[in-house]
C-alpha positions as a printed NumPy array, in Angstrom:
array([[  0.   ,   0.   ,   0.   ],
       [  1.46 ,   3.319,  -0.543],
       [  0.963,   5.75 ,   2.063],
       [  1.42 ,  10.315,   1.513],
       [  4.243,  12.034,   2.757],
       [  2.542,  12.471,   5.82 ],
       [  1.68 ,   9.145,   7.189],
       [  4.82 ,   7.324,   5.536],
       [  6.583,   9.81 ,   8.018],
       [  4.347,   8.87 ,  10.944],
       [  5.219,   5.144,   9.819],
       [  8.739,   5.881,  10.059],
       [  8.328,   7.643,  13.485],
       [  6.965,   4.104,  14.843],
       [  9.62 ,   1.806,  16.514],
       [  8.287,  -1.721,  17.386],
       [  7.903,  -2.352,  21.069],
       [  4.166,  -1.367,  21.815],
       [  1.599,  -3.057,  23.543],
       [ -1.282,  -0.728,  21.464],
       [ -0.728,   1.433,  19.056],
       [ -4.053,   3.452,  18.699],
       [ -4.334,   4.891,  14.865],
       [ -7.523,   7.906,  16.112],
       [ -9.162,   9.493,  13.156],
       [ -8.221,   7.009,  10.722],
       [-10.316,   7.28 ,   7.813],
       [ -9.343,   4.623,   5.369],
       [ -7.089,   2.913,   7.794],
       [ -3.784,   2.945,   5.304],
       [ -1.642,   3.81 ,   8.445],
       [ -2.752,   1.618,  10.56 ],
       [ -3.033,  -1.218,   8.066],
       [  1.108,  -1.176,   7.401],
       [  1.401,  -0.63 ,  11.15 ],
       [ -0.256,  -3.986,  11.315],
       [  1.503,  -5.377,   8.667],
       [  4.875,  -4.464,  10.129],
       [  3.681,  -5.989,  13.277],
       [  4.991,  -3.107,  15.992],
       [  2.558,  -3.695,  18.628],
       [  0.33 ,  -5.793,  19.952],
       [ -2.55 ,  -4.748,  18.768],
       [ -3.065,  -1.756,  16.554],
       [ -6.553,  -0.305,  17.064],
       [ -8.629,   1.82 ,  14.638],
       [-10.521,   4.997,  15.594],
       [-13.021,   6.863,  13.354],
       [-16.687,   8.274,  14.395],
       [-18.371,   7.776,  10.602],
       [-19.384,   4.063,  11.105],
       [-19.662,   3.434,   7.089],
       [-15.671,   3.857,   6.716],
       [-15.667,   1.458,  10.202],
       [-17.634,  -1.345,   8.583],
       [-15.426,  -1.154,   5.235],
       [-12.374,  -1.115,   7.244],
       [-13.068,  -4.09 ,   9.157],
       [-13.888,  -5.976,   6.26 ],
       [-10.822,  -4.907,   4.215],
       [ -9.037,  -6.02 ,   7.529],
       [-10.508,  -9.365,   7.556],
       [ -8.993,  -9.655,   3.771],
       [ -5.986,  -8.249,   4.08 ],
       [ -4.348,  -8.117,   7.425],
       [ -1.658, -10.993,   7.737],
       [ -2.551, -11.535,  11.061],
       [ -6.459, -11.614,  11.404],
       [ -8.341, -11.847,  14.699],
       [ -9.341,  -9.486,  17.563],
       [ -5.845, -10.166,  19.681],
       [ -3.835,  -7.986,  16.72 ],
       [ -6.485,  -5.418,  15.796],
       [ -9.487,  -3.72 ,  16.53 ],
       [-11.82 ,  -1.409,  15.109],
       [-13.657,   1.123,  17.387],
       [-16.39 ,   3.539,  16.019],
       [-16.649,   6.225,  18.659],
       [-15.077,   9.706,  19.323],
       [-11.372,   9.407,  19.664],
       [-12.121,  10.984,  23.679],
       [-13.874,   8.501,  24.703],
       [-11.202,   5.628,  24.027],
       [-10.275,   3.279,  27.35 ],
       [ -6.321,   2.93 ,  27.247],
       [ -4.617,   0.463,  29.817],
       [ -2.22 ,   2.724,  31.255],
       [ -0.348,  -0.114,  32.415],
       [  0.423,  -1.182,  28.955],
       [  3.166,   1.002,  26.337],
       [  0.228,   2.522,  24.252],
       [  1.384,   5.281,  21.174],
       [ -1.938,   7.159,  20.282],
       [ -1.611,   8.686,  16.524],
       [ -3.644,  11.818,  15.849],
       [ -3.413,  13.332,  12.184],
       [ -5.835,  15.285,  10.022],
       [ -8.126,  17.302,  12.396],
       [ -7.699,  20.673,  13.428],
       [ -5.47 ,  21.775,  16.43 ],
       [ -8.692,  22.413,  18.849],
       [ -9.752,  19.296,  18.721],
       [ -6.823,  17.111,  18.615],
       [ -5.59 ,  19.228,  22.116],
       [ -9.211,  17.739,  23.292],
       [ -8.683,  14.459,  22.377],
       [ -5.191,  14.546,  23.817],
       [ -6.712,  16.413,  26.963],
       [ -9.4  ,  14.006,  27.538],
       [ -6.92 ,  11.294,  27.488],
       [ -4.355,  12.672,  29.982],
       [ -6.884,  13.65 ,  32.152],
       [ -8.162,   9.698,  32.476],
       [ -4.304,   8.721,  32.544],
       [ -4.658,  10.92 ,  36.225],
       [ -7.693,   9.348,  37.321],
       [ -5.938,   6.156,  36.684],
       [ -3.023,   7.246,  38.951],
       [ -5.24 ,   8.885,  41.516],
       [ -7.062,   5.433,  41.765],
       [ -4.318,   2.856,  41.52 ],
       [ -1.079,   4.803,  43.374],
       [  0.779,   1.666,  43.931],
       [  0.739,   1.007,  40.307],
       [  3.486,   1.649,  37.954],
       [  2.236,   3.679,  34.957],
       [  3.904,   2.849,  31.288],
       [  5.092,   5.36 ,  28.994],
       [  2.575,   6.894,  26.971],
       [  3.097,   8.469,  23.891],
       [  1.722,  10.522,  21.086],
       [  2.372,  11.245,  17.143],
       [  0.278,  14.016,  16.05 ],
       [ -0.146,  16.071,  12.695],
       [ -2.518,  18.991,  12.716],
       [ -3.913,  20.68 ,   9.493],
       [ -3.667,  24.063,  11.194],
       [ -2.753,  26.325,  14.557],
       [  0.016,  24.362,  15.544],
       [  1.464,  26.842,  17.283],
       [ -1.254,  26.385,  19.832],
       [ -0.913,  22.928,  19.733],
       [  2.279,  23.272,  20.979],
       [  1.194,  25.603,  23.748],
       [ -1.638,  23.12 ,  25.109],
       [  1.351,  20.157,  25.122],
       [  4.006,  22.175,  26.727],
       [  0.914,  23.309,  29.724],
       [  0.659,  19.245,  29.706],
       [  4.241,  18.93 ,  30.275],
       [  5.054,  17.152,  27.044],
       [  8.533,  16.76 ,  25.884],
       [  9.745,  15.465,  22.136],
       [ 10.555,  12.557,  20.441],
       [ 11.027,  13.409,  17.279],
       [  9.575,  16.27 ,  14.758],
       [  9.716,  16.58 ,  10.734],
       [  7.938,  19.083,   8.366],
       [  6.129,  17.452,   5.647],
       [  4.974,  19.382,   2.343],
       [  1.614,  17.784,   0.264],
       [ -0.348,  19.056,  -2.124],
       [  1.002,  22.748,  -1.545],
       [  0.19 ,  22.125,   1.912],
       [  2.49 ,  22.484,   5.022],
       [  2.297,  20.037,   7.995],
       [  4.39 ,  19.316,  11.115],
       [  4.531,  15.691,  12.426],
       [  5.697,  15.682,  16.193],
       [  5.998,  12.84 ,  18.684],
       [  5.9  ,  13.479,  22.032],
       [  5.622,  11.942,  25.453],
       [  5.645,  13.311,  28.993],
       [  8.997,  10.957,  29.845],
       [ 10.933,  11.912,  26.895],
       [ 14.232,  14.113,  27.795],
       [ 14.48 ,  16.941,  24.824],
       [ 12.423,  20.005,  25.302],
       [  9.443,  20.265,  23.05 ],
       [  9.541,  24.232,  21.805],
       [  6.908,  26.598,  20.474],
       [  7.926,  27.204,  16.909],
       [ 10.216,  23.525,  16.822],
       [ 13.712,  22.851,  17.063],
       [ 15.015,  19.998,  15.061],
       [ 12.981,  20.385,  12.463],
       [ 14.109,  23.562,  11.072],
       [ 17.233,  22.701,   8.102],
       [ 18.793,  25.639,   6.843],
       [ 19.512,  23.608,   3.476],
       [ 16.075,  22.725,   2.753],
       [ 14.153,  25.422,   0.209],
       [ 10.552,  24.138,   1.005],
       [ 11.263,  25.198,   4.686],
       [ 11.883,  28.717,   3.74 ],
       [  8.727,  28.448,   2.291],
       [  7.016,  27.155,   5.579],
       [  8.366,  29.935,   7.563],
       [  7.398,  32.598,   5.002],
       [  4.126,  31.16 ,   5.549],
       [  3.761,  31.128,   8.739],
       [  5.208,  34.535,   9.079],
       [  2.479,  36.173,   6.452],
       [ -0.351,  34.387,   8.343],
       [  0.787,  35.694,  11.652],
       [  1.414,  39.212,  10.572],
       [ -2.48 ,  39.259,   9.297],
       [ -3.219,  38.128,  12.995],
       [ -1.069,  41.175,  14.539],
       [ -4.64 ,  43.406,  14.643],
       [ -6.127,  40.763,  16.642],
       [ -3.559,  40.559,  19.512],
       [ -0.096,  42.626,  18.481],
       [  1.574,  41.689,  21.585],
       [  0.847,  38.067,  20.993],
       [  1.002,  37.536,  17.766],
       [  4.525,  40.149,  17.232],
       [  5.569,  37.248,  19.842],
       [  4.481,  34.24 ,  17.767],
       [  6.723,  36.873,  14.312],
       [  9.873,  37.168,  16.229],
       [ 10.317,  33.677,  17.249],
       [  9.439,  31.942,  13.861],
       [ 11.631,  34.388,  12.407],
       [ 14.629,  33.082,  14.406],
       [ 13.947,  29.188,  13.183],
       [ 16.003,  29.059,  10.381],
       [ 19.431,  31.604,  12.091],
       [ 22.536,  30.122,  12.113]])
């Protein structure tokens, strides 16, 4: 199967070594489908609210999936908040193609019953829980509602598809490298198309200033610094 830029770079983001790997918002199911096939967790589940692509991905599943059966996937129609992780288990929970509002719900909703979890069960270890996302838009404030969180990174990459810009960032509250605002290591000084992001991102900002010019003159001067020596 051949995946876009942007989920053969999520793909290469995954490591094997997870007991779930939870593939939220998943539409067709082409990531999660090659995460299956590659066999990195344990079970790979599949997230989507529109039950239609849930009953055609289950079937294609059935057909396809070199391992069939319920122990190494499972498809879940319901809103991607409402999922029931065993924090006790490694679980990486993929986010891509919503906007930045919702995704920091989902993400919310699911730290919030990682707590409850701890509150509840203090003399159990919690494993390491982890998160690729890829917002179509305001990941700036993405990265604002993880850093509150106190998420650090993994990894990071800027992907460019169909004249469209998109950051991929992996993240995870035990992780040791500072997550940043604007990115760090994903900024390359010998890479044309990420000119073209920050020009971008600096025209769409400086049509915010009127809205908030401290702010947003904030948000200017430190994407205008990404690509310094």
């Amino acid at each position: 199967m051949r995946l876009s830029k942007r989920l053969a770079t999520i793909d290469s983001f995954v490591e094997p070594g997870y007991q779930a790997i939870w593939d939220c918002c998943c539409d067709h199911g082409l990531l999660g489908m090659q995460l299956v096939a590659r066999e990195v967790a344990n079970t790979v589940h599949f997230v989507d609210i529109v039950p239609a692509l849930m009953d055609e991905l289950t079937a294609k599943l059935a057909r396809y999936s070199p391992i069939q059966g319920v122990a190494h996937w499972q498809v879940h129609c319901m809103d991607v908040a409402a999922i029931e992780l065993n924090f006790q288990q490694r679980n990486l929970v993929i986010i891509a193609g919503v906007g930045g509002e919702l995704l920091l719900r989902f993400i919310n909703h699911i730290l919030a019953a990682q707590q409850q979890f701890a509150n509840t069960h203090r003399n159990e270890a919690l494993a390491e829980l982890e998160f690729i996302i890829c917002p179509v838009h305001h990941t700036y404030k993405v990265r604002e509602g993880l850093l509150e969180q106190g998420m650090k990174l993994i990894n990071e990459a800027i992907i460019s598809e169909n004249n469209r810009f998109y950051e991929v960032i992996h993240i995870s509250k035990q992780a040791t490298r500072s997550l940043t605002l604007t990115g760090s290591s994903m900024w390359h000084r010998g890479q044309p198309l990420h000119y073209q992001y920050q020009q971008k991102l600096l025209t769409h900002y400086q049509r915010m200033l009127n809205q908030n010019p401290i702010y947003y003159q904030q948000v200017i001067n430190s994407y205008t610094q990404v690509l310094e020596p």
